[in-house]
N, C-alpha and C positions, 0 to 999 in steps of 0.2 A: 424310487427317488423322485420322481416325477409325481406321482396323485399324491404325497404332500406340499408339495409348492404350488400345485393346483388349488387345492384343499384350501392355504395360507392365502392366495392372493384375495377371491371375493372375503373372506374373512378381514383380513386389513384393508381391503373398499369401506366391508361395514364399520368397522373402527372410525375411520376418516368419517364417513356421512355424519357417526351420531358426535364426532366433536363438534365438527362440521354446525351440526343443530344445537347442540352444548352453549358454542361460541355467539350464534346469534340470539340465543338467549339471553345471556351474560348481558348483549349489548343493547336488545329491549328494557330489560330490569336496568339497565344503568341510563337511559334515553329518559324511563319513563323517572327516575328516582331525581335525574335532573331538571326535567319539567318542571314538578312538585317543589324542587328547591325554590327555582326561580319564582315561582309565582307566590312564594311567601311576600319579600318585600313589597308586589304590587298588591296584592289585597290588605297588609296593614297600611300604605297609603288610601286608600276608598272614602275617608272620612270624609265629606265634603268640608267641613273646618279647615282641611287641609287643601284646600283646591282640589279633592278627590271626587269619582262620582262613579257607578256602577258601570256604566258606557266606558267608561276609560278604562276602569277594571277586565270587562267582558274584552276588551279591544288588547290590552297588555297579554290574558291570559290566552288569545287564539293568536295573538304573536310568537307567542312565543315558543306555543305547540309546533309551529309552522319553522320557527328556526331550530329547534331539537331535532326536525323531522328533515330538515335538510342538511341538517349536521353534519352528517360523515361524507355524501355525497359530495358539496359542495360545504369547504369549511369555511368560507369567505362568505357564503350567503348571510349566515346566520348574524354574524358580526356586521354585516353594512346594513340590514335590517335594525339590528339595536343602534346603531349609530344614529341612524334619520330619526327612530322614535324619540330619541334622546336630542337628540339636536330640534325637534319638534317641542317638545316640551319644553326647554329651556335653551337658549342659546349658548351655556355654561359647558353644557355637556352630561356636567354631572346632576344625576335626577335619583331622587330615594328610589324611585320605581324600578328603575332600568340600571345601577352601578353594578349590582351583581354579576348582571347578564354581559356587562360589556364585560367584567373581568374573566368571569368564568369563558364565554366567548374568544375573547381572546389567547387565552391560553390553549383550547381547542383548535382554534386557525393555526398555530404556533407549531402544538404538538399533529395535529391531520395531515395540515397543509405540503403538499410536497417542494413547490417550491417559493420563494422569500416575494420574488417582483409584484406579485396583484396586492399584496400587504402594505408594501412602502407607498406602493401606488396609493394607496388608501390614507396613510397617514400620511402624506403629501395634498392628496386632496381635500381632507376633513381641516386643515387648518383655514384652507383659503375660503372653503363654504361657509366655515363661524364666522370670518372675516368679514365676510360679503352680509351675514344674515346680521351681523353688529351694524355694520355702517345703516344697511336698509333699513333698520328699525327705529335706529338715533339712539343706541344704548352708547355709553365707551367704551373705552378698549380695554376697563377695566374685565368687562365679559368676556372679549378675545383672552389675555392672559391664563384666565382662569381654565376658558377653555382647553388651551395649552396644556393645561398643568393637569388637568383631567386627563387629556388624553395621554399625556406620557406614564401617570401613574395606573388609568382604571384601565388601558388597552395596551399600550406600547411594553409595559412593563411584564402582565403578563401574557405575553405574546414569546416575548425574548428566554422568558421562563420555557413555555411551549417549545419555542426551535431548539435550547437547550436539551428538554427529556428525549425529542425526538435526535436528534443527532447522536447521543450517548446511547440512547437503546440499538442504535443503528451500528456502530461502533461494538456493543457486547453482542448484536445478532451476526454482526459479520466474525468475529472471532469466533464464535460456536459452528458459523457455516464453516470456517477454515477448521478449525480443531475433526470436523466430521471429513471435512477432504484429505485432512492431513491422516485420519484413520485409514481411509480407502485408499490415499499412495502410500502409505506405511505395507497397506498387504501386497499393494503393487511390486514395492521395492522389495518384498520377501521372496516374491516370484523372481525376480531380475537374477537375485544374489543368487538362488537357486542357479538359473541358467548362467551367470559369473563361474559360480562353482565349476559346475560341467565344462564351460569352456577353460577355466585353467588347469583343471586335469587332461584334458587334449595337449593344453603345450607341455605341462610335465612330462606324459606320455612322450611326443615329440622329443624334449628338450633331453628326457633322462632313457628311455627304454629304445628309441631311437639310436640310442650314440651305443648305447650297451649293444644292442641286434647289428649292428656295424662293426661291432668289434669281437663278436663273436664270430658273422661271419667270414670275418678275417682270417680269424685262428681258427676255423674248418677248410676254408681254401687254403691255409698251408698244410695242415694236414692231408690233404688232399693229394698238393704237390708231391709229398715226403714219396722220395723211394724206397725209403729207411719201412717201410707199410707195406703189407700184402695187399691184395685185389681186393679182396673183404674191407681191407679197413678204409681203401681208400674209397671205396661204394660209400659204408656209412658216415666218411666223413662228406661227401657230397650230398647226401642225402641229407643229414646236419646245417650244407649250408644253403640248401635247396627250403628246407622250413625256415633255417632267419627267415629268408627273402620273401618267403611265403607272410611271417608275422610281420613282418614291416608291409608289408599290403594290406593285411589288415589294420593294420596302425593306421594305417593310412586313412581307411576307410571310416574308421569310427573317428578319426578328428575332423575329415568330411560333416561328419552328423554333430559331431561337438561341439564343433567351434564355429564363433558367432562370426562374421565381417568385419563387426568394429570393435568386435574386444579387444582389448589391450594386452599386453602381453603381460604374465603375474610377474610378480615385484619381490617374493619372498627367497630371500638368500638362499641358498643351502649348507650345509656345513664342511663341504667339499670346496677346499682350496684349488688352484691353478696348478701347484707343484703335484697334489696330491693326484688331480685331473692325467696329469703327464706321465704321475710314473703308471696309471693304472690303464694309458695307452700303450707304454714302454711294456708292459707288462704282458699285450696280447700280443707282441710282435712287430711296434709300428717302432723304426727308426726320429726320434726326435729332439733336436738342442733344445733348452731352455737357458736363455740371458734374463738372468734374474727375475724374481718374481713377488714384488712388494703388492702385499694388501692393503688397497684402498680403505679407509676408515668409514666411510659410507656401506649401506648393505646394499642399496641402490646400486651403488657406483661395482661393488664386489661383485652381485648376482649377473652384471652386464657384461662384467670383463670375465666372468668364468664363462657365459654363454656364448661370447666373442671367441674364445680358447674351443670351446666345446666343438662348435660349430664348424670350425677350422680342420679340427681332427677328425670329426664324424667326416665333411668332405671328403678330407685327404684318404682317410679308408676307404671311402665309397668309390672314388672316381678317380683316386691315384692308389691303388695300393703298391707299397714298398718301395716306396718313393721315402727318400727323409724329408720328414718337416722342420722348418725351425719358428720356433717360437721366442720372441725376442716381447719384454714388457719392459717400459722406460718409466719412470715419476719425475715430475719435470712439477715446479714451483706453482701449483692448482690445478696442476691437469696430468692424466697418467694414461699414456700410449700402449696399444698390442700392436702386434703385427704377426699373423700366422702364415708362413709360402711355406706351399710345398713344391715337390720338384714334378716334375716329369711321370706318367706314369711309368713302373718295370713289366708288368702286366695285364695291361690297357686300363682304359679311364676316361673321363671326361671331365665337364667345366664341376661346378659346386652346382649346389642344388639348386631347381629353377634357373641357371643362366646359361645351361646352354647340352647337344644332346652327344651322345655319348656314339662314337667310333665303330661301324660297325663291327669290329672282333671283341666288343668290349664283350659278348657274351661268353667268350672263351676263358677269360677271367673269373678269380674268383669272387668278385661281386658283381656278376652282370647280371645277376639274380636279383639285388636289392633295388626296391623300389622307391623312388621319390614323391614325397606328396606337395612339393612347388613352392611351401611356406615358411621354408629354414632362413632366406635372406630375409623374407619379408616380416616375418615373427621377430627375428634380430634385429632389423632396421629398427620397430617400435621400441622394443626393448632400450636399444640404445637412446633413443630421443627422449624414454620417458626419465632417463637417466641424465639427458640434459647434454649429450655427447651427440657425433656425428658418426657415420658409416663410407665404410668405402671398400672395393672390392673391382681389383681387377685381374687379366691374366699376365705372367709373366714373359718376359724374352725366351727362357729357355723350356717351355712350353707347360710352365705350372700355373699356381693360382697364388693370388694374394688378398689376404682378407686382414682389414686394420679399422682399428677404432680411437676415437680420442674421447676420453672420458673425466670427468670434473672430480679433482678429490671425494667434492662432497656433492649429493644431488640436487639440484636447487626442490628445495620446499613448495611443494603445492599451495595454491591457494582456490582452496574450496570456495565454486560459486553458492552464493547464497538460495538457501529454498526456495521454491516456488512460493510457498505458502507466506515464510515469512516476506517476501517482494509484495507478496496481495497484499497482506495485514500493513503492513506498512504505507502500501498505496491507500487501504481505508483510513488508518490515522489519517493521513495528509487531507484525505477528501472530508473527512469529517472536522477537521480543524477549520479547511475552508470554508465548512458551511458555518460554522459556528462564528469566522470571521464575519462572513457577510450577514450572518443574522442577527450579531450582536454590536459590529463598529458601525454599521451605515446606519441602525437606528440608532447607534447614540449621538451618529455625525449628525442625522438631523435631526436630532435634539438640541445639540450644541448649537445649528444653526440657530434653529429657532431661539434658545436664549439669546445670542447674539441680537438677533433682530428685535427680539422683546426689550432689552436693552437698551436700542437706539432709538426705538419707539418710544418706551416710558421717558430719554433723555428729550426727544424732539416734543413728545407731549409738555413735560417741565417748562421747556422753553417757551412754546407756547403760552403758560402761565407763570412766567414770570416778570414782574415789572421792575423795572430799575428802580435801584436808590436814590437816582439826581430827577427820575422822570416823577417818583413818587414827593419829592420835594417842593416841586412846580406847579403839582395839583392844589387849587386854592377850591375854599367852600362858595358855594354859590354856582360852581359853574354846572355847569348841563354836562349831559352824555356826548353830544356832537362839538360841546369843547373840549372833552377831552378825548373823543376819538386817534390823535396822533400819540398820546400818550400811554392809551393804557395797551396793555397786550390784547393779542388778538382774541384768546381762549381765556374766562376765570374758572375759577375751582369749579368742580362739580359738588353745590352746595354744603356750608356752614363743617370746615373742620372738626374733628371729634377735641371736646375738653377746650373749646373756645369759649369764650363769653357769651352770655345771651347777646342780640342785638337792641339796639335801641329803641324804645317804643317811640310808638308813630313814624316807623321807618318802613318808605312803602317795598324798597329792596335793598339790598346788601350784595357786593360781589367781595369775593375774596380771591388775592394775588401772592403767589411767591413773592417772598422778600428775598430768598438765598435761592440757588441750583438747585442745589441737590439735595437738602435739609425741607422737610416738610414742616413743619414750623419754625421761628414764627412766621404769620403771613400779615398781609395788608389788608385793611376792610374799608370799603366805601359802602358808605350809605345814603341811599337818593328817599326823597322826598319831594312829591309834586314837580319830577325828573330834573331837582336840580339838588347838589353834592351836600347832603343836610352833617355827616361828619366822616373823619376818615382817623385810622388810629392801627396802630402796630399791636398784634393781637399775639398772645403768644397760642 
């Protein structure tokens, strides 16, 4: 058995190595097929018509090698790399040359990247650097917007794509690594139920073989007695109850090797009633009342009160014999009472089993031969509690025992803890939701900021360029720039609206002013000549 599993293990080394090499393959051929992509759109920009040139080409195409080539190591390299070239080129963001790369890019950081913070970090800082690179240059802020609007569509977007694929694959790999553990404690638990098994045959043994070897050598010890018997017979009946006590040693032994610590004690009823139990003691010679004797409606409740019954008379044989026992069963409105005392031994005996030790004449008796294995109260105690009842057991005044139980009509109903497995799967949902929270509301949050701020900009630029209705009424022709410096806005339009009028010839400038808020037509035109106000007119 051994020189095949020898055999099998470098065998599945080599397996592993050559996927092993399979897999880095795959990811060369897919490195090199993405390079090639990328550098289509920089080489149909090269035309110089286009503001292209071979230099910029040559410089696009070893950028680009270099952020393939840092790809999977560092997946934020490659993306802050396109970002500068692109913010280089144009303040906008978006460049024919580089939009592929920021997308494709992005969704690579998204799907690589393990965790979300150097990302946000990023698109937190690329807004302020357009910002800074607009003002420095003296562009508007028409450029910053724009920039905005690129970056949430040509990177933020698929980025959010990225943390997506990767959270969901992570999500069906953890479910496959569960469904493989759930295999290996599936064969666990075949094993357990095996050793379940064996230890609930020890208590059967105990429970049933036990109480029968008790009462057998019962009725050998009165044969025994009988003087009604010659020499002979009274030999083999001693020798009869000389083996009981012998197989009850052995019993004993092998529920030693059976039974677990913390197994539980078995649960399955038998089809042997408490009356039937009584008369089949009555039967080997044991004096015993029974006060009534109503079956619990639970099997639970049934298999606990006959083991409570059983246990009582197996004692009473063992450590009182020929003593009367009484057996009294009460049902009382959800709960249903035993009580088994016996009396006194007639010859010799001691406590029940495990609680306590036996008199020394008890060997002169006819069970002083049976042996105890310690675990009749303690097997009874579980039993009862898994039943959902209490135990009790003490000795009486007149020198006997008393064992009682109170037990619940019905058993209370288990509630099975939940699998291991299923507790992990479900702890992965949660943590895979959480990433997908934070990968997908904190970039939307700030997006949202940023529209807000764009918002309050585009509203403070407005105002900026716009001039009152009463302030533009007051402006007479003739006057200069420095007379009407109090009047006009601080900011005018960034040159000549679209689908306005031509301007006036021989007009050496023209500004243009908001007439309304928030409507971009129509607007106000002044026009200077030799810097003094040559006409001024509502344009639509």
């Amino acid at each position: 058995m051994r020189e095949p599993a020898r055999a099998a293990a470098p065998e599945a080394a080599r397996e592993a190595a050559r996927e092993a090499t399979r897999e880095r393959a795959r990811e060369r051929a897919f490195d090199v097929l993405l390079w090639l992509l990328l550098c289509v759109p920089v080489l149909l920009m090269s035309d110089p018509n286009d503001g292209g040139s071979w230099t910029r080409v040559a410089v696009g195409v070893v950028l680009l090698a270099g952020c393939v080539a840092l790809g999977r190591r560092w997946p934020l390299a490659p993306l802050v790399l396109t970002v500068a070239a692109s913010l280089a080129t144009s303040p906008e963001l978006f460049t024919p040359s580089y939009v592929l790369a920021l997308v494709a890019f992005g969704y690579l950081d998204g799907r690589r990247q393990e965790g979300t913070r150097p990302a946000l970090w990023l698109f937190a800082v690329v807004p302020v650097a357009g910002f800074v690179l607009v003002r420095a240059t003296g562009r508007p802020l028409t450029y910053w917007f724009a920039l905005l609007l690129s970056l949430a569509l040509a990177v933020v977007a698929p980025w959010l794509i990225g943390r997506y694929v990767r959270q969901y694959d992570r999500l069906v790999r953890s479910g496959w690594e569960l469904a493989d553990r759930m295999e290996r404690e599936q064969a666990a638990v075949a094993d357990r139920e095996r050793l379940r098994e064996r230890s609930r045959i020890a208590g059967d043994m105990h429970d049933s073989l036990g109480h029968d070897l008790a009462l057998l050598a019962l009725r050998a010890g009165a044969l025994e007695l009988d003087p009604a018997l010659g020499p002979a017979q009274q030999r083999a009946a001693g020798e009869l109850r000389r083996a009981a006590a012998d197989a009850t040693g052995r019993l004993r032994d092998i529920i030693g090797v059976l039974r677990e610590d913390d197994e539980a004690a078995p649960v399955a009823p038998p089809d042997e009633t408490v009356a039937d139990l009584v008369a089949r003691a009555r039967a080997s010679g044991m004096t015993i009342t029974l006060a009534d004797a109503p079956e619990p409606p639970s099997p639970m409740t049934a298999r606990a009160l006959h083991r409570v019954v059983q246990e009582g008379l197996t004692n009473a044989a063992k450590h009182a014999p020929g003593a009367t026992v009484a057996v009294v069963v009460e049902r009382d409105e959800g709960t249903v009472r035993v009580r088994v005392t016996s009396g006194p031994a007639t010859s010799g005996g001691a406590g029940p089993t495990g609680s306590g030790a036996r008199p020394a004449d008890a060997a002169d008796g006819p069970s002083s031969g049976l042996a105890s294995g310690g675990t009749g109260l303690v097997g009874l105690d579980e039993r009862v509690r898994l039943a959902g009842g209490s135990l009790g057991h003490r000795p009486t005044g007149e020198g006997g025992f008393a064992l009682s139980a109170e037990l619940p009509l019905r058993a209370p109903a288990a509630r099975p803890a939940a699998p291991r497995s299923a507790r992990e799967l479900d702890l992965a949902r949660r943590q895979v939701r959480q990433g997908l929270a934070r990968a997908i509301w904190i970039p939307l949050a700030l997006l949202a900021a940023l529209g807000v701020l764009m918002a309050g900009v585009a509203l403070y630029t407005q105002h900026q360029s716009y001039l009152e209705p009463e302030d533009y009424a007051r402006i007479r022709l003739g006057q200069t720039r420095a007379d009407l410096g109090d009047l006009l806005p601080d900011r005018p339009l960034d040159g000549r609206p679209q689908k306005a009028p031509a301007e006036p010839p021989g007009s050496d400038e023209c500004l243009y002013y908001r007439s309304t808020m928030l409507a971009a037509v129509p607007v106000y035109r002044l026009c200077f000549t030799g810097g003094h106000l040559a006409g001024k007119a509502r344009v639509p």
